[in-house]
DOSE-827947 format. One record per atom (N, C-alpha, C, O): atom name; residue in three letters; residue number from 1; x, y, z. Coordinates in Angstrom, 2 decimals. Example, Ala and Ser with C-alpha at 12.3 -4.5 7.8 and 13.67 -1.06 7.14 Angstrom:
@at: N; aa: ALA; i: 1; px: 13.19; py: -5.69; pz: 7.80;
@at: CA; aa: ALA; i: 1; px: 12.30; py: -4.50; pz: 7.80;
@at: C; aa: ALA; i: 1; px: 13.20; py: -3.30; pz: 7.80;
@at: O; aa: ALA; i: 1; px: 14.24; py: -3.32; pz: 8.46;
@at: N; aa: SER; i: 2; px: 12.85; py: -2.25; pz: 7.08;
@at: CA; aa: SER; i: 2; px: 13.67; py: -1.06; pz: 7.14;
@at: C; aa: SER; i: 2; px: 12.90; py: 0.03; pz: 7.87;
@at: O; aa: SER; i: 2; px: 13.41; py: 1.14; pz: 8.04;
# end
This chain:
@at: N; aa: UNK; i: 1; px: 0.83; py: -1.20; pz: 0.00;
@at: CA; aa: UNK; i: 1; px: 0.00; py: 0.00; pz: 0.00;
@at: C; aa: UNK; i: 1; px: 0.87; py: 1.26; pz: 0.00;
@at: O; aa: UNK; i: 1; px: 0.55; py: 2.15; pz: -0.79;
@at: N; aa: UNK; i: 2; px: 2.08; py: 1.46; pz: 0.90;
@at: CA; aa: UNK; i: 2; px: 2.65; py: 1.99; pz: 0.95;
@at: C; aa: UNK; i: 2; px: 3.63; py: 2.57; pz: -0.54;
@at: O; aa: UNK; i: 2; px: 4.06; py: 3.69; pz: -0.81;
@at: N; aa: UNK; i: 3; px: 3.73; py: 1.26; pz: -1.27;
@at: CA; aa: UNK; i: 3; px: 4.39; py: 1.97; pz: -3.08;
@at: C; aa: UNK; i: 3; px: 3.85; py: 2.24; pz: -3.35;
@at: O; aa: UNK; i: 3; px: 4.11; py: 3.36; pz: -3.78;
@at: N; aa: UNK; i: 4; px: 2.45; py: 1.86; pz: -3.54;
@at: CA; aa: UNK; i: 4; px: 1.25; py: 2.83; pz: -4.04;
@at: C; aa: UNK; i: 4; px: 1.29; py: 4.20; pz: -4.11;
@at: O; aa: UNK; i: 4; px: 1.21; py: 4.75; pz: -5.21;
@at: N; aa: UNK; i: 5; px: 1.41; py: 4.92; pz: -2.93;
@at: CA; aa: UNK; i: 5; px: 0.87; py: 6.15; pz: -2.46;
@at: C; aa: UNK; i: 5; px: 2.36; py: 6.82; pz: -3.04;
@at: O; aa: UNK; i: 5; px: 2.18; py: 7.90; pz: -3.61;
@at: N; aa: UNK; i: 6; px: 3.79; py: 6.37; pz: -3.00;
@at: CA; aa: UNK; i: 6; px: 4.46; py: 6.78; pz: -3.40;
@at: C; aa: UNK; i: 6; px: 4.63; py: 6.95; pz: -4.92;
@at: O; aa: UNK; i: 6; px: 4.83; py: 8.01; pz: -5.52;
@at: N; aa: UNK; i: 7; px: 4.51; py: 5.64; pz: -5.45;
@at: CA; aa: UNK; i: 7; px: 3.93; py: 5.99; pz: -6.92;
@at: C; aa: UNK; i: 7; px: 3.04; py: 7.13; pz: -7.67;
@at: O; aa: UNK; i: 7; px: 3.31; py: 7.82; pz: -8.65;
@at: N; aa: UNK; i: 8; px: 1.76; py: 7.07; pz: -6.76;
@at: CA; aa: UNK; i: 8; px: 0.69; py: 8.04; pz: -7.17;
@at: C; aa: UNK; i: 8; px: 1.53; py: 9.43; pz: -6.99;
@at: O; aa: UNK; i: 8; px: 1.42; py: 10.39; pz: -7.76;
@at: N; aa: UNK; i: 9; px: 2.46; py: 9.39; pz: -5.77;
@at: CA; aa: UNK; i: 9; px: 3.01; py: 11.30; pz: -5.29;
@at: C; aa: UNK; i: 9; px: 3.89; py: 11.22; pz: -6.41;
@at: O; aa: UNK; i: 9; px: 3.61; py: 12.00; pz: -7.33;
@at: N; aa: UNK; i: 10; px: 4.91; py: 10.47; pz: -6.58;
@at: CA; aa: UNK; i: 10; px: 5.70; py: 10.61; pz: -7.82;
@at: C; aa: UNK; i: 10; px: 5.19; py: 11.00; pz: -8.94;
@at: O; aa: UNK; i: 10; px: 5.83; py: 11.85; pz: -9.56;
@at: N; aa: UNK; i: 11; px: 3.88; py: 10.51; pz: -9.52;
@at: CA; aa: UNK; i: 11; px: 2.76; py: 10.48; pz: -10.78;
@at: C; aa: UNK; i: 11; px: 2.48; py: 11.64; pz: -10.78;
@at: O; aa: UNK; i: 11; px: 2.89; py: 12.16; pz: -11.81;
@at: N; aa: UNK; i: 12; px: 1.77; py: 12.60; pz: -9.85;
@at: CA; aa: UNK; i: 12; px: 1.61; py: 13.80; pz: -9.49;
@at: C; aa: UNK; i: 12; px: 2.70; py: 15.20; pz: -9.18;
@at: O; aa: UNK; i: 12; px: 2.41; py: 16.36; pz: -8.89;
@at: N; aa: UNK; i: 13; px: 3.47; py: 14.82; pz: -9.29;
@at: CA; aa: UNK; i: 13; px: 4.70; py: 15.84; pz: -9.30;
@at: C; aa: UNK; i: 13; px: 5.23; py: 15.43; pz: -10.68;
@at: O; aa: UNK; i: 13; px: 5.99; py: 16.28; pz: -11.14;
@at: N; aa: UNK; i: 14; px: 5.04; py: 14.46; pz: -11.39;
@at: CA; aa: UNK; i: 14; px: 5.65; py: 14.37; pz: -12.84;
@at: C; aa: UNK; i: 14; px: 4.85; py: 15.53; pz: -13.60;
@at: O; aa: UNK; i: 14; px: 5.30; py: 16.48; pz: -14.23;
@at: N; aa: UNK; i: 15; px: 3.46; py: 15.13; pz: -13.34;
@at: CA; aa: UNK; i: 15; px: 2.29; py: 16.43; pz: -14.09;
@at: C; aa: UNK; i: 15; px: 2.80; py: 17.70; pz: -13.70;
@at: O; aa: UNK; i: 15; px: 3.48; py: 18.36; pz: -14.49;
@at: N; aa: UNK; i: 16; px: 2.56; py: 18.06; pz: -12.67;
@at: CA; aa: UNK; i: 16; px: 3.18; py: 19.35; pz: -11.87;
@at: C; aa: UNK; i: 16; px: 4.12; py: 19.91; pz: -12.72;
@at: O; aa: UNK; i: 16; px: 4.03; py: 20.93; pz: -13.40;
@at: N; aa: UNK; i: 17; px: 5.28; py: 18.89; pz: -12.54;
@at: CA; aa: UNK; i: 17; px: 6.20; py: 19.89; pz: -13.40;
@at: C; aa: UNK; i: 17; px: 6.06; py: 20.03; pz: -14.62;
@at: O; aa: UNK; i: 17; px: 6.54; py: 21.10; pz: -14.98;
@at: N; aa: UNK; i: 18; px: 5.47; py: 19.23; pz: -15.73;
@at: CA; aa: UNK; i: 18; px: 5.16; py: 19.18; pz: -16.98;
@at: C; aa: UNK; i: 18; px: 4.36; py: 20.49; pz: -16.97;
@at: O; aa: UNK; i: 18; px: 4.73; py: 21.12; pz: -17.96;
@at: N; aa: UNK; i: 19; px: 3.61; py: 21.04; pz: -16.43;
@at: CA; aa: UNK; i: 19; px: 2.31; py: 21.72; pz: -16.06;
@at: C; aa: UNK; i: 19; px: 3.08; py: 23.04; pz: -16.18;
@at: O; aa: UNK; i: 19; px: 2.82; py: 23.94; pz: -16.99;
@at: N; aa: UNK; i: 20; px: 3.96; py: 23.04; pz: -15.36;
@at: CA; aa: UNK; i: 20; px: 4.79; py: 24.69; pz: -15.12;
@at: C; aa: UNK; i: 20; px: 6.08; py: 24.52; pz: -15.93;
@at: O; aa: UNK; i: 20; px: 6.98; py: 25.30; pz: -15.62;
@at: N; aa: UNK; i: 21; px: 6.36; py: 23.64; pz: -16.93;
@at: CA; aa: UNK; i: 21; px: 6.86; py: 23.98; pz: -17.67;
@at: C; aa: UNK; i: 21; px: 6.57; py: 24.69; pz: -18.73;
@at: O; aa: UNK; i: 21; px: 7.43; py: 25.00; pz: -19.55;
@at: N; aa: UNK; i: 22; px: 5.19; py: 25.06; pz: -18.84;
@at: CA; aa: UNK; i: 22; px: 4.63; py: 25.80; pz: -20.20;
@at: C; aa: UNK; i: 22; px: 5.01; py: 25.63; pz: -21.08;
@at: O; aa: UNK; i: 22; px: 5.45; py: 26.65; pz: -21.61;
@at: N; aa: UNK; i: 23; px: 5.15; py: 24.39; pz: -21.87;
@at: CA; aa: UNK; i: 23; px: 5.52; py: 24.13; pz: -23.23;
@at: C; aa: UNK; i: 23; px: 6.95; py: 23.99; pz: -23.20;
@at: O; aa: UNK; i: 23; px: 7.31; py: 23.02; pz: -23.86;
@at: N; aa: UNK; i: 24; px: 7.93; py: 24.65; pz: -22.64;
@at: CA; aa: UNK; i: 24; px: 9.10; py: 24.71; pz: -22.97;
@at: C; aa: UNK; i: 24; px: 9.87; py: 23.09; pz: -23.40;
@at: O; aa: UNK; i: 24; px: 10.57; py: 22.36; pz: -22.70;
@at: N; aa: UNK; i: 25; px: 9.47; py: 22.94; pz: -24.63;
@at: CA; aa: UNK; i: 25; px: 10.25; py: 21.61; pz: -24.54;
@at: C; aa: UNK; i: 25; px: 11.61; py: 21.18; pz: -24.45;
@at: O; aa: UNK; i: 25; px: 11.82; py: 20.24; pz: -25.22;
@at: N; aa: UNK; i: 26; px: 12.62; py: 21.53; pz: -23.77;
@at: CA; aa: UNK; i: 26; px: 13.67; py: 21.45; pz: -23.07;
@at: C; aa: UNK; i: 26; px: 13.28; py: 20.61; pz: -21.92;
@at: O; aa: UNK; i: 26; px: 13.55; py: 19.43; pz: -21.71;
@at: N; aa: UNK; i: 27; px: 12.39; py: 21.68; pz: -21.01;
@at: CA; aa: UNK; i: 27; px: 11.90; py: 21.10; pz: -19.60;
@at: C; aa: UNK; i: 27; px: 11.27; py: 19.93; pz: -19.83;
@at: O; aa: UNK; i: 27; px: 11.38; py: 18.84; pz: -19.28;
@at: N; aa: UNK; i: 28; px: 10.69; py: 20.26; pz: -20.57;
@at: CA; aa: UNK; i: 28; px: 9.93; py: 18.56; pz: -20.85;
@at: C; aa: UNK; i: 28; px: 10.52; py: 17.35; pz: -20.85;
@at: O; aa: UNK; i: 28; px: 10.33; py: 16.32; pz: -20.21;
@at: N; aa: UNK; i: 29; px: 11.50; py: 17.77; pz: -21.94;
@at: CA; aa: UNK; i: 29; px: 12.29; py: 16.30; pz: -22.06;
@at: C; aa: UNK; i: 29; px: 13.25; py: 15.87; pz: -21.19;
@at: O; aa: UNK; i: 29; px: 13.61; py: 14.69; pz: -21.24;
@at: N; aa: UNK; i: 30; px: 13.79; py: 16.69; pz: -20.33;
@at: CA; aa: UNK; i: 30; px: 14.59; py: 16.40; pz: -19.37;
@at: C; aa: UNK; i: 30; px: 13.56; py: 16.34; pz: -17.84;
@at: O; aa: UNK; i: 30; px: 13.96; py: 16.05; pz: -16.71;
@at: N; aa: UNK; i: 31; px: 12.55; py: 16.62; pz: -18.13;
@at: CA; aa: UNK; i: 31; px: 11.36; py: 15.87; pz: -16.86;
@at: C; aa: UNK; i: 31; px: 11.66; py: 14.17; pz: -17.41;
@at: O; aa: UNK; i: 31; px: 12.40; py: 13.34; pz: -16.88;
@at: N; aa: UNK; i: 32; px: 10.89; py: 14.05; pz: -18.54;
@at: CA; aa: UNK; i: 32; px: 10.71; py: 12.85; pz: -19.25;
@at: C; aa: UNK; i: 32; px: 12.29; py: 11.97; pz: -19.03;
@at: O; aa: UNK; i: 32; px: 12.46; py: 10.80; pz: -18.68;
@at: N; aa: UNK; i: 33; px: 13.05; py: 12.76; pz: -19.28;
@at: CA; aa: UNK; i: 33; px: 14.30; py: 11.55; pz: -19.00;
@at: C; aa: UNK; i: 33; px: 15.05; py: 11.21; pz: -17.61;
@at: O; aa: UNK; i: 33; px: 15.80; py: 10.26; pz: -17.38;
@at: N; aa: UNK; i: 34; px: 14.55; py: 12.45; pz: -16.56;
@at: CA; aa: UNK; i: 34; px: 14.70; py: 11.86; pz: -15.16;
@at: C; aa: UNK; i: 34; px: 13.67; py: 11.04; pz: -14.95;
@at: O; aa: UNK; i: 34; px: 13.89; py: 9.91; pz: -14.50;
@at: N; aa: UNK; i: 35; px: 12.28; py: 11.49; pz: -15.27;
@at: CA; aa: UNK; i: 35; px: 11.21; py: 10.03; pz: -14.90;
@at: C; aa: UNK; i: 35; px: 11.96; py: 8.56; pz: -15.77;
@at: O; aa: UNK; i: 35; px: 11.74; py: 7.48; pz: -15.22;
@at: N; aa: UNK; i: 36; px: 12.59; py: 8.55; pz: -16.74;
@at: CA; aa: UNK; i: 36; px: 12.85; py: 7.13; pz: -17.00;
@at: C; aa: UNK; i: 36; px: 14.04; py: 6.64; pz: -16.38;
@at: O; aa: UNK; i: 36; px: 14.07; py: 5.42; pz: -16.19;
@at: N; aa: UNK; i: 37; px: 14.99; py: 7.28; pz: -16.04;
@at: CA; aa: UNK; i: 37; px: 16.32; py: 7.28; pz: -14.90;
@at: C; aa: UNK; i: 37; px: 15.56; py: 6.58; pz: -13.83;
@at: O; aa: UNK; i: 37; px: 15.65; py: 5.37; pz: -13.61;
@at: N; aa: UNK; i: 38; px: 14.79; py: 7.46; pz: -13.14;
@at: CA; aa: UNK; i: 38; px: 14.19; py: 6.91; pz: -11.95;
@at: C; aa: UNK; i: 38; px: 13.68; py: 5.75; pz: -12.35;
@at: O; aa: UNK; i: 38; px: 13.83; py: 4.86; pz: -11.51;
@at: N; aa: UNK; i: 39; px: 12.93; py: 5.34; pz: -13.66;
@at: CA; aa: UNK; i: 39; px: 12.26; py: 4.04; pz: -13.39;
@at: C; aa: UNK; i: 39; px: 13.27; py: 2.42; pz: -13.38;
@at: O; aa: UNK; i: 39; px: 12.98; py: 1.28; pz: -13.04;
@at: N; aa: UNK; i: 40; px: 14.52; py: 3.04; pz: -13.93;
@at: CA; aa: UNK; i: 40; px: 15.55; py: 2.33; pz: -14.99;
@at: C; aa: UNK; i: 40; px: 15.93; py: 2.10; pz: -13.35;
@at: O; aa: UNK; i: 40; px: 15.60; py: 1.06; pz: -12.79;
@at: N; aa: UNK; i: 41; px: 16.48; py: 2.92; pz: -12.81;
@at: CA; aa: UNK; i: 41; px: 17.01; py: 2.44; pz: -11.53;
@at: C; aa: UNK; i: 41; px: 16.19; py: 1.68; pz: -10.43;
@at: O; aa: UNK; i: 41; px: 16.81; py: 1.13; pz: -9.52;
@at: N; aa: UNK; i: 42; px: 15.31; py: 1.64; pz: -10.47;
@at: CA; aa: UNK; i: 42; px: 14.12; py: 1.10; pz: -9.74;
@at: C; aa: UNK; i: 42; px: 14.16; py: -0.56; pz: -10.00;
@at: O; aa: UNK; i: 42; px: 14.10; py: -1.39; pz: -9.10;
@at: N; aa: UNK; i: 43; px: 14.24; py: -0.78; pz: -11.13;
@at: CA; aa: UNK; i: 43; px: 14.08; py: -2.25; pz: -12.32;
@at: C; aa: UNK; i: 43; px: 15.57; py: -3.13; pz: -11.50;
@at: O; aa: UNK; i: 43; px: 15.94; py: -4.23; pz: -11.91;
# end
């Protein structure tokens, strides 16, 4: 239950920052490639 809730906060701060990045696709893709870092290290 407990990865859960961490998952979901992780899930929700991924949007967040996508959100206040306003388009800038720079920010984007380097959101996008720490979220797959994090998942890569996780595995």
């Amino acid at each position: 239950m407990e990865k859960e809730k961490d998952q979901t906060s992780e899930g929700l701060n991924q949007i967040f920052e996508i959100i206040n990045a306003k388009g800038d696709t720079g920010e984007i893709k380097q959101i996008v490639q720490n979220n797959e870092t994090e998942n890569n290290n996780k595995k």
